[in-house]
N, CA and C of each residue as an Amber inpcrd file, in Angstrom:
protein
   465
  34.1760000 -30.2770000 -37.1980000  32.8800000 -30.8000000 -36.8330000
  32.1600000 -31.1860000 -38.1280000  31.3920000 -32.1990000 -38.3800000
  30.9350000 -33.1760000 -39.1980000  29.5000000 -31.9350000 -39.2640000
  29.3910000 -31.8300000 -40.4700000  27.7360000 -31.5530000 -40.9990000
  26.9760000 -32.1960000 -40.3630000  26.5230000 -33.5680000 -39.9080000
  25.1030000 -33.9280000 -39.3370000  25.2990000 -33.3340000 -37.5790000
  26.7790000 -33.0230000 -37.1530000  26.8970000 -32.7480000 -35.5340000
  26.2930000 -31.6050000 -35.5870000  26.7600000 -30.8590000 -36.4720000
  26.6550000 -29.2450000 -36.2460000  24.7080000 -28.8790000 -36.2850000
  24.0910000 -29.8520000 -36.8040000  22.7740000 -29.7940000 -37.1740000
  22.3320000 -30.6320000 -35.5240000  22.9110000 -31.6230000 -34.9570000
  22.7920000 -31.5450000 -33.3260000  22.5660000 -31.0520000 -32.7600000
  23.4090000 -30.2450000 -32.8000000  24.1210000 -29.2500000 -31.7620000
  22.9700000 -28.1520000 -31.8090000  22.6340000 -27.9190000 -33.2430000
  21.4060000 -27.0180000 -33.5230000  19.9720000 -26.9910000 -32.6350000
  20.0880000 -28.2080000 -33.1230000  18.6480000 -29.3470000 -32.6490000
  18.3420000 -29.0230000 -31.1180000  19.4950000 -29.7380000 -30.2100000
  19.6070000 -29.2350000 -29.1500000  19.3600000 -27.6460000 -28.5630000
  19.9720000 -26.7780000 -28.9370000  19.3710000 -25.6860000 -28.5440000
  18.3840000 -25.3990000 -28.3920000  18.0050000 -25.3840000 -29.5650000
  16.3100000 -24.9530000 -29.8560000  15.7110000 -26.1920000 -28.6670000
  15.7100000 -27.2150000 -28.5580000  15.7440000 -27.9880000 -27.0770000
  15.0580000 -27.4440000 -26.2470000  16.3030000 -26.4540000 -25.9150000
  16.7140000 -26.0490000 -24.3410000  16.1790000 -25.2270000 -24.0820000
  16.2050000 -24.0760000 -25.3670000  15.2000000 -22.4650000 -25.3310000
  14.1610000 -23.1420000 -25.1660000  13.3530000 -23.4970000 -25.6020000
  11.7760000 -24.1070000 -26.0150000  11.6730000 -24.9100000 -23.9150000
  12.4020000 -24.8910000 -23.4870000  12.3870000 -26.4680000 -22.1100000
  12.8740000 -24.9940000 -20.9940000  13.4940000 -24.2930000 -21.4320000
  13.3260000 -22.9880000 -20.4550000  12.5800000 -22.0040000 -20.3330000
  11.4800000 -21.8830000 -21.9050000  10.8140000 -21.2670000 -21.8990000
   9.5460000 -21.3500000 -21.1440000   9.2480000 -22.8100000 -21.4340000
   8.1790000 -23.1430000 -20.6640000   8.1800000 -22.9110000 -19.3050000
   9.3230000 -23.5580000 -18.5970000   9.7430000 -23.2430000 -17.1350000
   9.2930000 -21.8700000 -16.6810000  10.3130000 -21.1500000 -17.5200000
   9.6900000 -19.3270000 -17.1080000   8.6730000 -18.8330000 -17.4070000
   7.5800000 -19.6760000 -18.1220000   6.6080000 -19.7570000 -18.3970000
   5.3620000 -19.9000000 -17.2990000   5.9880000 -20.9630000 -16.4860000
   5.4990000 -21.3580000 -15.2900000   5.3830000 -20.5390000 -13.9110000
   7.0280000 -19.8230000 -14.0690000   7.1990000 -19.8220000 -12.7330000
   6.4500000 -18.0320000 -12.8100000   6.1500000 -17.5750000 -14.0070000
   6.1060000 -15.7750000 -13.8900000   4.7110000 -15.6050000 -12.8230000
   3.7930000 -16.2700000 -13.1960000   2.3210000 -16.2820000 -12.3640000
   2.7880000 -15.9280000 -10.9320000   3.7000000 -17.1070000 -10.8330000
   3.8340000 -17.2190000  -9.2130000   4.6940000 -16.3060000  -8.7230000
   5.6400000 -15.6870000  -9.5190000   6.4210000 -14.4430000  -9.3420000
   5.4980000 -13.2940000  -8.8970000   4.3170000 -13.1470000  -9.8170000
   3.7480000 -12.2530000  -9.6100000   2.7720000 -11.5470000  -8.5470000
   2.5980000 -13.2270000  -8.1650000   1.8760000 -13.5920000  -7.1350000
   2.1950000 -13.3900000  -5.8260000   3.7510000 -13.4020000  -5.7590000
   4.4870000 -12.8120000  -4.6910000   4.9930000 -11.6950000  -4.5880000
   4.6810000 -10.6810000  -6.0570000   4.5980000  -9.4210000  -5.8840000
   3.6020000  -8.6170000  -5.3750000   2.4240000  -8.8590000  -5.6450000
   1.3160000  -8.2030000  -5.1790000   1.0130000  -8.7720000  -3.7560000
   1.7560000 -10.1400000  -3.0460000   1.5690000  -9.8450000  -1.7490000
   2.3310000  -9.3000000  -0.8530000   3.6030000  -8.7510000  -1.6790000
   4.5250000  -7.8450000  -1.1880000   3.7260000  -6.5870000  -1.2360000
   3.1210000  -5.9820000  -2.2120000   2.7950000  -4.4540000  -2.0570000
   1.6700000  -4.5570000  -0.7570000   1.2080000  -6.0780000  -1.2930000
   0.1120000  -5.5830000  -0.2440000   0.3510000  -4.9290000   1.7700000
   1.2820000  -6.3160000   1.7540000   1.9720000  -6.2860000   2.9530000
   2.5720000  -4.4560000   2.9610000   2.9800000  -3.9260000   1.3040000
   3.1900000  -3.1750000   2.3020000   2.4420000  -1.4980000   2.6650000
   1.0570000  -1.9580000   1.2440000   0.0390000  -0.9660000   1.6260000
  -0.4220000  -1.2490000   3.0070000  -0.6100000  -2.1610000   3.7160000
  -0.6730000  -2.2650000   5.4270000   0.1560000  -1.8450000   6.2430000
   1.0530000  -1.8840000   5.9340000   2.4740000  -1.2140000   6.5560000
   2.4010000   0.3470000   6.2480000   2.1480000   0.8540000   5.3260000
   2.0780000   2.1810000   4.7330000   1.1390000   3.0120000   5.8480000
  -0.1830000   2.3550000   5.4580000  -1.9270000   3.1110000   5.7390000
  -2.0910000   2.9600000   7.3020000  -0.9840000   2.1360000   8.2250000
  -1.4880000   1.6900000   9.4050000  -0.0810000   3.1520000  10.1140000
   0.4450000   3.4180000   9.3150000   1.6690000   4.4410000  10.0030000
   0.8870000   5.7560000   9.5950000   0.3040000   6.0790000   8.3720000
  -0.7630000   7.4130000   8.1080000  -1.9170000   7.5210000   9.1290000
  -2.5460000   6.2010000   9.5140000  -3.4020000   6.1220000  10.7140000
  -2.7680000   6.0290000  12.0400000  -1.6630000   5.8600000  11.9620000
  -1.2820000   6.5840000  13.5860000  -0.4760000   8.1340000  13.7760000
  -0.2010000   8.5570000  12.4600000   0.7370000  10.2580000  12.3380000
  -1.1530000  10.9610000  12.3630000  -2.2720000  10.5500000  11.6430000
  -3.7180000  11.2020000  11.6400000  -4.1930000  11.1180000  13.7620000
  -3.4630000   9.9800000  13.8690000  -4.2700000   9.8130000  15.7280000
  -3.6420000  10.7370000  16.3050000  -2.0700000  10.6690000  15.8900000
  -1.2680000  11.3310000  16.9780000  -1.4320000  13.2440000  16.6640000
  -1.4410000  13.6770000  15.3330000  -2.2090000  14.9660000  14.9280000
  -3.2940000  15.1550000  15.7850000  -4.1050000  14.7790000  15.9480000
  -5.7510000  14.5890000  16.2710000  -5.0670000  14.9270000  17.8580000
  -4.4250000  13.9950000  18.5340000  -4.8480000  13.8240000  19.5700000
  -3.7630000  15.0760000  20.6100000  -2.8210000  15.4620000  19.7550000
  -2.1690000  16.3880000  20.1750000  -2.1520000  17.8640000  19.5540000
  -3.6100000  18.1670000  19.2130000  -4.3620000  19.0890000  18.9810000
  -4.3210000  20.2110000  20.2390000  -3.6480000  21.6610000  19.9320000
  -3.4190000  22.2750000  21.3270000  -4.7120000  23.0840000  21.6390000
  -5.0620000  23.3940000  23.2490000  -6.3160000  23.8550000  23.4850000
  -7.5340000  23.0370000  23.8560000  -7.3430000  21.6470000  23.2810000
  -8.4740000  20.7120000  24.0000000  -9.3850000  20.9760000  22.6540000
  -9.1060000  21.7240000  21.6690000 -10.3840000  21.7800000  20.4630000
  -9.8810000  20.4820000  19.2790000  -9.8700000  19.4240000  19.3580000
  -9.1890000  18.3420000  18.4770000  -9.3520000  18.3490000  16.9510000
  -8.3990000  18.6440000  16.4230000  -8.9090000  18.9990000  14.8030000
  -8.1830000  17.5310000  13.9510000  -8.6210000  17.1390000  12.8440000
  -8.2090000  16.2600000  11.8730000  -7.0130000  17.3090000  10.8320000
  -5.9460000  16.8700000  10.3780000  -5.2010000  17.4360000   9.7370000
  -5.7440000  18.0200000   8.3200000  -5.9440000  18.7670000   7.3270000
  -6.5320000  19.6980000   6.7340000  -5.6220000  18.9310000   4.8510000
  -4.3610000  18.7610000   5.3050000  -3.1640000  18.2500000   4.1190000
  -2.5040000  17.2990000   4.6500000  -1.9680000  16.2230000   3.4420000
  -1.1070000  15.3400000   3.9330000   0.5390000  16.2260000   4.7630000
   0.5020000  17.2710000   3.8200000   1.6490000  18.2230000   4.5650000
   1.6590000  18.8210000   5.7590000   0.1970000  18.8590000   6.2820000
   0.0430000  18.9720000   8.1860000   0.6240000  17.7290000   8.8060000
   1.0560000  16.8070000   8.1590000   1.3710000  15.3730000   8.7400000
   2.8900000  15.7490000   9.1710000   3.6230000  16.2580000   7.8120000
   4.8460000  16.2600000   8.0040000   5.5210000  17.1870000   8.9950000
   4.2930000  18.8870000   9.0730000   4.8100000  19.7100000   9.6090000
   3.7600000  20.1790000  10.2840000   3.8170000  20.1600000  11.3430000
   2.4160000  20.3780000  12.2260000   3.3470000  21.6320000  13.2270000
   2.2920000  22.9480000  12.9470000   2.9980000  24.0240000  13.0040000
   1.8620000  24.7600000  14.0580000   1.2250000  23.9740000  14.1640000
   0.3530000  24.5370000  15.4560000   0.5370000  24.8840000  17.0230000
   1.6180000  24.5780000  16.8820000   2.5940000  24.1230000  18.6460000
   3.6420000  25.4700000  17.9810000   4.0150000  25.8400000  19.6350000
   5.4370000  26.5210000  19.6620000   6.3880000  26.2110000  18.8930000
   7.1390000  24.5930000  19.0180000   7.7820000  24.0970000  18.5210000
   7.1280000  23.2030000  17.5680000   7.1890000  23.3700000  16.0650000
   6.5910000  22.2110000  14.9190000   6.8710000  21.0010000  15.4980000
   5.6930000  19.8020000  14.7480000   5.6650000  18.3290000  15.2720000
   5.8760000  17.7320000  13.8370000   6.2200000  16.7090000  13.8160000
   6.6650000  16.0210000  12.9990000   5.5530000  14.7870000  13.0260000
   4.1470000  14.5930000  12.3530000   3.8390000  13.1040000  12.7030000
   3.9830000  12.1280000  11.4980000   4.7600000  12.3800000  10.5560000
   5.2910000  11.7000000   9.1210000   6.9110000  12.0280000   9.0200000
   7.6450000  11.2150000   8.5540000   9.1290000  11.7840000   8.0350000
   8.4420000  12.3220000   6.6210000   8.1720000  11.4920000   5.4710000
   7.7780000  11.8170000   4.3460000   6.5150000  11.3310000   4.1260000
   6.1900000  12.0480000   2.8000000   4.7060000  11.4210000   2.5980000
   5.4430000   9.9940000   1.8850000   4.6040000   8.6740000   2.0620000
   4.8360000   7.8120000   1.2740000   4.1830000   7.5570000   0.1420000
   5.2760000   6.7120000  -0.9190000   4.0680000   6.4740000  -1.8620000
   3.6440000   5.1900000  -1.9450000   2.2690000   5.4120000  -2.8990000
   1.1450000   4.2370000  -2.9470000   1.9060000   3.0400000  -3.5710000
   2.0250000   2.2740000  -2.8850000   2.5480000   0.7230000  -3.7770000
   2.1920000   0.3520000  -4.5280000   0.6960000   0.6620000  -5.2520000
   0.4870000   0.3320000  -6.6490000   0.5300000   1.0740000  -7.6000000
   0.7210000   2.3640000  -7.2680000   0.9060000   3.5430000  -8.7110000
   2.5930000   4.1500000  -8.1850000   2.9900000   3.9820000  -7.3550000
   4.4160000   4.4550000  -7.1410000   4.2170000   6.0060000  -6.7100000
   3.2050000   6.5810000  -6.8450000   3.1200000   7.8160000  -6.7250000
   2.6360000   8.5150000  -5.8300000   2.9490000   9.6240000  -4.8460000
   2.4210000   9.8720000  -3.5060000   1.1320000  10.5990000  -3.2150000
   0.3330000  10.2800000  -4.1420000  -0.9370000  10.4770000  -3.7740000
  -2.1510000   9.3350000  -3.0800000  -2.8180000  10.2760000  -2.8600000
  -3.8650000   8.9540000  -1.6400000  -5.2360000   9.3320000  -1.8770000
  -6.2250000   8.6810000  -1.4690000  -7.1130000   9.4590000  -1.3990000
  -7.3270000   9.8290000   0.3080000  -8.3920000  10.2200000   0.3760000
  -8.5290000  10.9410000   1.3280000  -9.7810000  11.2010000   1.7140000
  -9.8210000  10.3260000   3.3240000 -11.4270000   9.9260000   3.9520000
 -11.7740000  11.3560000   4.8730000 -12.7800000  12.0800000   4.2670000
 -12.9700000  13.3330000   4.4630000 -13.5640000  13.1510000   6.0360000
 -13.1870000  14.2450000   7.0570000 -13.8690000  13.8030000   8.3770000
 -14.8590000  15.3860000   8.8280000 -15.8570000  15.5600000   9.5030000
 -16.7810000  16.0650000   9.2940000 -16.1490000  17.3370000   9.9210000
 -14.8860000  18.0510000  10.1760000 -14.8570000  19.3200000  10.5640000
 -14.0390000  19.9310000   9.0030000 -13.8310000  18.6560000   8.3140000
 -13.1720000  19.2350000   7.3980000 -11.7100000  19.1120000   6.5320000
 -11.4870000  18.3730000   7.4220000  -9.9420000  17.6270000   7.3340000
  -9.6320000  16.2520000   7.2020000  -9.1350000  15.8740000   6.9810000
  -9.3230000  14.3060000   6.9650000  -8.9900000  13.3480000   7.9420000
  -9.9210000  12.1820000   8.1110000  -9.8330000  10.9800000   8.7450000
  -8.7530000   9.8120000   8.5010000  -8.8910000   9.8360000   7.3280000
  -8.0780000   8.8070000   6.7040000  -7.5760000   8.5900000   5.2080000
  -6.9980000   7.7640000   4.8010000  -6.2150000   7.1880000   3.8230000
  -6.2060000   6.0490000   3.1520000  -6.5190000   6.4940000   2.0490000
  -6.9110000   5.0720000   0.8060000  -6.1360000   4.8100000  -0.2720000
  -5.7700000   4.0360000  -0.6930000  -5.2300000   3.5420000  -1.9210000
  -6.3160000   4.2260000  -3.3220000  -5.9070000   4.0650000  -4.2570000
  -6.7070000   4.6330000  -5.3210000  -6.4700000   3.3810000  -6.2100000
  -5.8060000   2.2970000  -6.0970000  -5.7120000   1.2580000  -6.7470000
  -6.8260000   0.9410000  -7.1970000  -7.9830000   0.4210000  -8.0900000
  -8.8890000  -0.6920000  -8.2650000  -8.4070000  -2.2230000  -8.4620000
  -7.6840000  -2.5680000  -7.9760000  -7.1130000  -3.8730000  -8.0470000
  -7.9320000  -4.9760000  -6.8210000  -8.2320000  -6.1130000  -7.6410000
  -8.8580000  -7.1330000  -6.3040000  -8.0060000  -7.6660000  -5.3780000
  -8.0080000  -7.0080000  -4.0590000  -7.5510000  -8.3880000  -3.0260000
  -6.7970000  -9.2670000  -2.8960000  -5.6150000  -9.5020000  -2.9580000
  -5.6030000 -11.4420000  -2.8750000  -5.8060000 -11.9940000  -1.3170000
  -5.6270000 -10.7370000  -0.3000000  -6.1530000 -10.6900000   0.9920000
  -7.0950000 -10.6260000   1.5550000  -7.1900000 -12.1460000   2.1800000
  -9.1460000 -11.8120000   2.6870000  -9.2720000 -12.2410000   4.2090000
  -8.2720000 -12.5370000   4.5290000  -8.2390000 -12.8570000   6.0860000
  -7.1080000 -12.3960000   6.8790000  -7.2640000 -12.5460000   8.1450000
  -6.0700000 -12.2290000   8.6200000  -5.7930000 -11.0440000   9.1280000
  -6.5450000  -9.9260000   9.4680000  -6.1090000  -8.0500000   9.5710000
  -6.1250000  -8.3660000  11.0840000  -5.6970000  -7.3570000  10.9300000
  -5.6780000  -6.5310000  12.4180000  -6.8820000  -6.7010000  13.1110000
  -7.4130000  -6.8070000  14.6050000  -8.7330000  -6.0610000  14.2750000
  -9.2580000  -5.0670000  14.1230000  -8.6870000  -4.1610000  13.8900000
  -8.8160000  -2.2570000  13.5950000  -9.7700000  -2.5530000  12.1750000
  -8.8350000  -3.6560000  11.4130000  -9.2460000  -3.4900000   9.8900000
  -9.7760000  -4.5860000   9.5800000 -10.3720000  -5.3500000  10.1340000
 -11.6560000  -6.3070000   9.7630000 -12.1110000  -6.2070000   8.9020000
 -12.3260000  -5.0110000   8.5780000 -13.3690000  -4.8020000   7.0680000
 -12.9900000  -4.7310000   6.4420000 -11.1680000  -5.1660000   6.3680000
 -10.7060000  -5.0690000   5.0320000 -11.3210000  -6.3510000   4.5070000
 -11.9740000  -7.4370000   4.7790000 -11.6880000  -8.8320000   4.1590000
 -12.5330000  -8.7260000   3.5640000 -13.7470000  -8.2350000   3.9860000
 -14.7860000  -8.0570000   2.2800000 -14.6250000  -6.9750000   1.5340000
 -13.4480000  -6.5160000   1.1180000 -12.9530000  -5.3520000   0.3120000
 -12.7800000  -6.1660000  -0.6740000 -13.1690000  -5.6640000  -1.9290000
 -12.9310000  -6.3080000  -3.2370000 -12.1290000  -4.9930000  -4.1890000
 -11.9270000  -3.8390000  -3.9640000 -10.6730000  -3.2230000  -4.1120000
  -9.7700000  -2.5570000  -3.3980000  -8.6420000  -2.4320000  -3.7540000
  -7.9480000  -1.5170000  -2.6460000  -7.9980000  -0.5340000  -2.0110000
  -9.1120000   0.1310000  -3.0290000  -9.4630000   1.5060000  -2.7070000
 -10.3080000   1.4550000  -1.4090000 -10.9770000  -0.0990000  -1.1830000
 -11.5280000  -0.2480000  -0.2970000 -10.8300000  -0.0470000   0.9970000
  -9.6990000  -0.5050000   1.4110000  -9.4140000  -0.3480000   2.7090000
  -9.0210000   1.2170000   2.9840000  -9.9420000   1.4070000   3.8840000
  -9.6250000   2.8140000   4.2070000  -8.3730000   2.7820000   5.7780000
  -7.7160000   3.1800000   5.8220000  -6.7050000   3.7910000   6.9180000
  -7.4570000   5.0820000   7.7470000  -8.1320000   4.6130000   8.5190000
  -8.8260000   5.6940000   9.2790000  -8.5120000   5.9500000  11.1100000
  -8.1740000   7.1220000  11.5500000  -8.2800000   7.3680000  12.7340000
  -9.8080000   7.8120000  13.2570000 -10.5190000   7.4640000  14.0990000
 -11.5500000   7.8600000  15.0080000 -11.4190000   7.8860000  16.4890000
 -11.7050000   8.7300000  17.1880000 -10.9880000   8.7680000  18.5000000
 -12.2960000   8.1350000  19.7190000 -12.1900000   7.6730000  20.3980000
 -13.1990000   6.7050000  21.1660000 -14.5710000   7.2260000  21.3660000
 -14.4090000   8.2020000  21.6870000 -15.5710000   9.3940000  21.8960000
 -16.3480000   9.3190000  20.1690000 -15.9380000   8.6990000  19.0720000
 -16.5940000   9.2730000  17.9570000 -17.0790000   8.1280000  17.3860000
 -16.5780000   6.2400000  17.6740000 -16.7270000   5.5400000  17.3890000
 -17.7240000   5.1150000  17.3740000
């Protein structure tokens, strides 16, 4: 190979890095963009299964005295019955810290109502819920959407 090819051949590369860089340059935003509407999708998926293991606790409360679960671990093992209930397989974790903590919407006997993200992250979701969760759309953090059970009588 001739001295001025080999300086081509050079030329070119640096080209290609510099013409792919940009590309991946481009496309990371939008990568990312479809990450956080993955978690989101699946903090809704998460908080809407904690708000039905909190209804189904609540509502299969023995004695007719209806209590809110006290720990996320009353979810898993609800030991109030003859036979333990199961209204969680596991606790899940939070899609934006990876880690299985929540917060926790205190309900007035003492136990909790519901389940929040601890994220401060904005939204990219502003339409579209359930109607349970309407109020997520003027939530401007995550922490905002609360996952709450209330039983008709309390609404």
């Amino acid at each position: 190979m001739a001295r001025g090819e080999r300086g081509s051949v050079y030329l070119g590369l640096i080209f290609l890095v510099a013409i792919l860089g940009t590309g991946l340059a481009a496309v990371g935003p939008l990568v990312q963009v479809s990450m956080q509407r993955e978690r989101e999708a699946d903090l809704l998926s998460i908080g809407d299964e904690f708000r039905r293991a909190i209804l189904t606790y609540y509502e299969s409360s023995p004695g007719g005295n209806k209590r809110y679960p006290r720990t996320l671990e009353d979810l898993l093992e609800d030991r109030r019955h003859p036979v333990m209930r199961r209204h969680l397989r596991r606790i899940h974790r939070d899609p934006w810290s990876g880690e299985p903590r929540w917060g926790l919407v205190e309900a007035e006997d003492g136990g909790f109502k519901g389940v929040y993200s601890l994220a401060e992250l904005t939204p990219l979701k502003h339409a579209g819920f359930p109607s349970r969760y309407e109020a997520f759309a003027q939530a401007s953090r995550y922490s905002d959407w609360r996952f709450e059970y209330a039983p008709p009588s309390l609404r």
